[in-house]
C-alpha positions as CSV (number, residue, x, y, z in Angstrom):
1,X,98.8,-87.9,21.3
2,X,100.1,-90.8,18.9
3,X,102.2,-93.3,20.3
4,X,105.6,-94.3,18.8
5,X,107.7,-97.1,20.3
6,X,111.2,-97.3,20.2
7,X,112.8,-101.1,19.5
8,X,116.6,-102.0,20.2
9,X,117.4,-105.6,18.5
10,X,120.1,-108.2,18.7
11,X,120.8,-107.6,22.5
12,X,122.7,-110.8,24.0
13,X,125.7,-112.0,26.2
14,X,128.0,-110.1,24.2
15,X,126.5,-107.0,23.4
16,X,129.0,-104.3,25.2
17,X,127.3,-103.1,28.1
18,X,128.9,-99.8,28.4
19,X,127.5,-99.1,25.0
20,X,124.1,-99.9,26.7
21,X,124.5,-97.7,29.6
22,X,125.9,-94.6,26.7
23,X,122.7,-94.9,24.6
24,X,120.3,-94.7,27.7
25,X,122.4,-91.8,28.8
26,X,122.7,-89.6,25.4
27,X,119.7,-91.2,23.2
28,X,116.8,-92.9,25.2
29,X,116.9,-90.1,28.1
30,X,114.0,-91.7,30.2
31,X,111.8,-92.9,27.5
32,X,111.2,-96.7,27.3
33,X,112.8,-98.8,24.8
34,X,111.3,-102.1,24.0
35,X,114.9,-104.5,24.0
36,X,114.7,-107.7,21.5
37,X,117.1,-109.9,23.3
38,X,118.6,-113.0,21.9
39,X,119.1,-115.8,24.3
40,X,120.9,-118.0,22.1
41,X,122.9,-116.3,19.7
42,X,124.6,-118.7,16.9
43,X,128.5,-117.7,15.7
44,X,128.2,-115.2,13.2
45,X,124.2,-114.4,13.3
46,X,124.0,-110.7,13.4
47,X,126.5,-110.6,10.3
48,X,129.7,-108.9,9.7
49,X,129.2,-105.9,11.3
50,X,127.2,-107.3,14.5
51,X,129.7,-110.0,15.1
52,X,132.7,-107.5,14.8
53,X,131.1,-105.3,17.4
54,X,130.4,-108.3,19.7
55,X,132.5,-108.1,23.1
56,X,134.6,-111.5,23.9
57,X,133.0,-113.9,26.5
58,X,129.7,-116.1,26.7
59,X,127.1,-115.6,24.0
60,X,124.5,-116.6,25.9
61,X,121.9,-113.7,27.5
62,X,121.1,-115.4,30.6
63,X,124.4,-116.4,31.8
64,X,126.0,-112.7,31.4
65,X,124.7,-110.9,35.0
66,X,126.1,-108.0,34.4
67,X,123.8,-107.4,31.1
68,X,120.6,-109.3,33.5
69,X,121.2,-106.7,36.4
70,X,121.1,-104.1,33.4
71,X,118.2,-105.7,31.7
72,X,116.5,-105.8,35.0
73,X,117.5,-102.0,35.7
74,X,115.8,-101.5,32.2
75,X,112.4,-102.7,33.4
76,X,112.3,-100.9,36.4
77,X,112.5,-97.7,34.1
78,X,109.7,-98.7,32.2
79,X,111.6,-100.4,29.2
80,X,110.4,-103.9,28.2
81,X,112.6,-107.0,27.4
82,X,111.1,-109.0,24.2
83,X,112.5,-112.2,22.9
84,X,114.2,-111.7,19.6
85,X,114.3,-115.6,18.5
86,X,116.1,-117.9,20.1
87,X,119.7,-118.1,17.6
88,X,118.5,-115.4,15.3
89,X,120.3,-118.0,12.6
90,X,119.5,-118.9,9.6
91,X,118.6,-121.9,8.0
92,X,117.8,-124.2,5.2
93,X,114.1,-124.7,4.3
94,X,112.3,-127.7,2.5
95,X,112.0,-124.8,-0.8
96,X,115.6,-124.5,-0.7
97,X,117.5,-121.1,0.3
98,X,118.2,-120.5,3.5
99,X,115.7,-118.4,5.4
100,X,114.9,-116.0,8.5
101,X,114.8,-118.4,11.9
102,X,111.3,-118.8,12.3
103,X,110.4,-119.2,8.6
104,X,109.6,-123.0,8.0
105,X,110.4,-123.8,11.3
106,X,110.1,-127.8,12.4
107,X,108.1,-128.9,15.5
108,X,110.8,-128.8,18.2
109,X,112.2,-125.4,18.0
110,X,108.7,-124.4,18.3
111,X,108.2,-126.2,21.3
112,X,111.3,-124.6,22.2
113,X,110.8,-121.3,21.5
114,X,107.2,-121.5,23.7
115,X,109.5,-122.9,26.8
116,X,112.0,-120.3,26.1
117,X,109.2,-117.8,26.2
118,X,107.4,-118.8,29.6
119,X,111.0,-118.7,30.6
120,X,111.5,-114.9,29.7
121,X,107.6,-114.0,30.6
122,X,108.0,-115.3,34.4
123,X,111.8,-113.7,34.9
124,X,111.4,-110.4,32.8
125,X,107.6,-110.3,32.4
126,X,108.4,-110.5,28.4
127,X,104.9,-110.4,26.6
128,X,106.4,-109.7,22.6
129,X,108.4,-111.9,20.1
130,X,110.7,-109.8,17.9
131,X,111.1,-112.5,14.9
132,X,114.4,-112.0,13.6
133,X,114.5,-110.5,10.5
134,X,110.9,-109.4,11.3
135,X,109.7,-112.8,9.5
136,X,108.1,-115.3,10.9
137,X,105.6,-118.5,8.9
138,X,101.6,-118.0,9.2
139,X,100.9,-120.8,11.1
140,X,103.7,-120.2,14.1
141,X,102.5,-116.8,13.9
142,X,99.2,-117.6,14.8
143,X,99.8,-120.5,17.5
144,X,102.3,-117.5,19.1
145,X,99.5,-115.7,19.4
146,X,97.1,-117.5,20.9
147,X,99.7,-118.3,22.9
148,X,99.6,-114.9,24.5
149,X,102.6,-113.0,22.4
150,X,103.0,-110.2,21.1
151,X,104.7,-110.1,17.7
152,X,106.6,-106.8,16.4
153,X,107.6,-107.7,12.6
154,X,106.8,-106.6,8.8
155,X,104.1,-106.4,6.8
156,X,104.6,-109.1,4.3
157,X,104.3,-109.1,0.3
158,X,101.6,-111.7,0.5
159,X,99.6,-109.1,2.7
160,X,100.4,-105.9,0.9
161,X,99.3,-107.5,-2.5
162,X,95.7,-108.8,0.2
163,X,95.3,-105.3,0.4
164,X,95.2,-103.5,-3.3
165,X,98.7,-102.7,-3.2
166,X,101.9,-103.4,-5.0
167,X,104.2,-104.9,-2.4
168,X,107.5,-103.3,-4.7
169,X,106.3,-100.2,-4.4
170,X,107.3,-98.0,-1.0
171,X,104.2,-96.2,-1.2
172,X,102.0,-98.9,-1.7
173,X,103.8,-100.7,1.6
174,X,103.5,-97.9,3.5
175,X,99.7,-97.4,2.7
176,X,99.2,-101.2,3.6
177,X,100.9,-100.8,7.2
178,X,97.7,-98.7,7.6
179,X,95.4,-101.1,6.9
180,X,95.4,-102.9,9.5
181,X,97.8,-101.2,11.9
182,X,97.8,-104.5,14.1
183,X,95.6,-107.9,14.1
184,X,93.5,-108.3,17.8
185,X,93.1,-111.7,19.0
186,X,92.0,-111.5,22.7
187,X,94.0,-109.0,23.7
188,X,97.1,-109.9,21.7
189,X,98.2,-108.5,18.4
190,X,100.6,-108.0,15.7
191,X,102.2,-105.1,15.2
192,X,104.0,-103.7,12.3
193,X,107.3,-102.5,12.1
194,X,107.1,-98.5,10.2
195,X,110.7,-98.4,10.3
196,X,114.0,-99.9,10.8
197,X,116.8,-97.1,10.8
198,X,120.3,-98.3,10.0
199,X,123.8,-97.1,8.5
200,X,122.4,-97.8,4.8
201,X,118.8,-95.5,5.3
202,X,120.8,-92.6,7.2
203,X,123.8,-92.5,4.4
204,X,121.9,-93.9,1.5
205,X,118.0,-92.5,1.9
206,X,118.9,-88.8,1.7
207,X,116.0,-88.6,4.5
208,X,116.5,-86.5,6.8
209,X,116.1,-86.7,10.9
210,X,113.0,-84.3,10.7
211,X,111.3,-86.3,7.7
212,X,111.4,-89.6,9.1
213,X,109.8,-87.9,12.5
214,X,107.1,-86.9,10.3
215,X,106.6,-90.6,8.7
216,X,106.7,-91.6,12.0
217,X,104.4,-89.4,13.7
218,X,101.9,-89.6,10.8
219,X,102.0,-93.7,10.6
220,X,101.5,-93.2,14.5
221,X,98.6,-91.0,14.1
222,X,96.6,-92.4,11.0
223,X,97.1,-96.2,13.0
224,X,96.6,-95.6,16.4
225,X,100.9,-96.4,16.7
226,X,104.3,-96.6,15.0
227,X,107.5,-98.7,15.7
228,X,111.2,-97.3,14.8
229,X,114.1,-100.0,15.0
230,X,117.4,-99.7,16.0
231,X,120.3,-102.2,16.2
232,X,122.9,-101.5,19.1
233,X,125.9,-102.6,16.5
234,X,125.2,-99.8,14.2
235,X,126.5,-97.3,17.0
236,X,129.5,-99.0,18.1
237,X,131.9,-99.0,15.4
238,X,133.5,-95.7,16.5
239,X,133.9,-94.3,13.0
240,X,132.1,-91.9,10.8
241,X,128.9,-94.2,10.1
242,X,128.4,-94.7,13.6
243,X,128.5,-91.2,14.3
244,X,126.4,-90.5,11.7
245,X,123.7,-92.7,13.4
246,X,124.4,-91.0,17.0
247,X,123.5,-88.1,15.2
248,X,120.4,-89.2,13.5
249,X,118.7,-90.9,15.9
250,X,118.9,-88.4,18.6
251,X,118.0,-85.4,16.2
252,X,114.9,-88.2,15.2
253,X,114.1,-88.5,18.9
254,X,114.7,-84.9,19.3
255,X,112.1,-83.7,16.6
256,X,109.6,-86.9,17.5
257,X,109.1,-85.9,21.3
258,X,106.5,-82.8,20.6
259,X,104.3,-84.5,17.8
260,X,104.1,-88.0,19.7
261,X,104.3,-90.4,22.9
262,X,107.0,-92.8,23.6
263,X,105.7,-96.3,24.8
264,X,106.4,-100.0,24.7
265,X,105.3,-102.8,21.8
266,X,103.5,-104.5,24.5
267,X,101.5,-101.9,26.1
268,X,100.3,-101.4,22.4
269,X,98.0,-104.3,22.7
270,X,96.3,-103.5,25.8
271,X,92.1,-103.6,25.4
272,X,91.1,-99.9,24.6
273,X,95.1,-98.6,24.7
274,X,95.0,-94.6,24.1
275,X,98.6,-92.8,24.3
């Protein structure tokens, strides 16, 4: 059966737990989630909407136990615990706008980053790098890598157009996630994101629950897996949109459990992984 792993970004010090605790009890149900955490979120990062949902206190990850002990509780259910960045901030590049945080990075927050990440591999056994944004530069891509990560993110324009297809067109970039489904490099890989569900695609796309189960469950089966983001903010708001997303993703998770398998990004890149 095809495999289809379930990601949760922007997790940090003040995510609200008790949302946590609601979405393992009325969405997740058991199956494992793959959590990008954030260990040091910058003022304002997740925008507007994240930072409104954001719970007063410390912003760092670490130094909130009550979200560790639940982090930890995660693990022992079979979730995983990735490393989303390290500020998830923006910032100014050499070319000029700002970009994603590990776009045109410089040498010491990648020396950073790699600390940060033994950090996370020896205390939550973290193996995958969630680059916010789901960009990350060629080159730090690669030395993560080799490194021994595991990087969840999207297909980039320069790699659609590698590939025949026309990086504007949805069809085109859906095709492309195909072609490679992930890059191998001893036992690590790169694995591309099929899609990130938020307030905009359930209000906006006019696609419904049972349609994006199928894209999901087809991407899974025609590349060996298939990865459907969430972010925790979109279901906190306590108004109609973020009802609307209750809704959707458990009627997605709902029509997804008979066509396919619910795993972790990690366990994707496992030598001979079969669902």
């Amino acid at each position: 059966m095809p495999a289809v792993a379930i990601r949760l970004d922007d997790v940090h010090g003040r995510t609200p737990i008790e949302l946590l605790e609601r979405m393992d009890t009325e969405l997740w149900r058991g199956r494992p989630v793959t959590l990008a955490t954030i260990p040091y979120p910058a003022p304002l990062s997740l925008g507007p909407a994240g930072t409104q949902a954001e719970t007063p206190g410390g912003r760092s990850t670490m130094a909130n136990l009550r979200l560790v002990r639940h982090l930890d509780a995660a693990i022992r259910r079979g979730c995983e615990v990735a490393l989303h960045g390290l500020t998830h901030a923006d910032h100014k590049s050499p070319a000029g706008p700002a970009v994603p945080e590990l776009v045109a990075t410089h040498p010491g927050h990648d020396r950073l980053l790699c600390r940060t990440f033994e950090g996370w591999r020896e205390r939550f056994g973290t193996s995958v790098l969630v680059p916010p944004h789901n960009a990350i530069g060629p080159e730090l891509a690669a030395s993560c890598v080799e490194s021994g990560f595991v990087i969840s993110r999207s297909i980039t324009d320069t790699e659609v157009a590698a590939l025949g297809f026309q990086p504007t067109d949805p069809q085109g970039r859906a095709k492309a996630k195909l072609i490679p489904p992930s890059r191998r490099s001893l036992g690590t890989s790169e694995f591309f994101q099929t899609i990130g569900l938020s307030h905009k695609y359930v209000l906006r796309s006019g696609m419904t629950p049972a349609a994006t189960a199928s894209i999901l469950a087809r991407t899974a089966a025609e590349a060996g897996n298939a990865t459907v983001t969430f972010h925790w903010w979109d279901f906190a708001a306590g108004d109609g949109a973020s009802t609307a997303m209750w809704h959707y993703a458990a009627e997605l998770i709902y029509e997804l459990s008979p066509l396919t398998h619910f795993d972790t990004i990690s366990a994707f890149a496992r030598p001979g992984y079969t669902a």
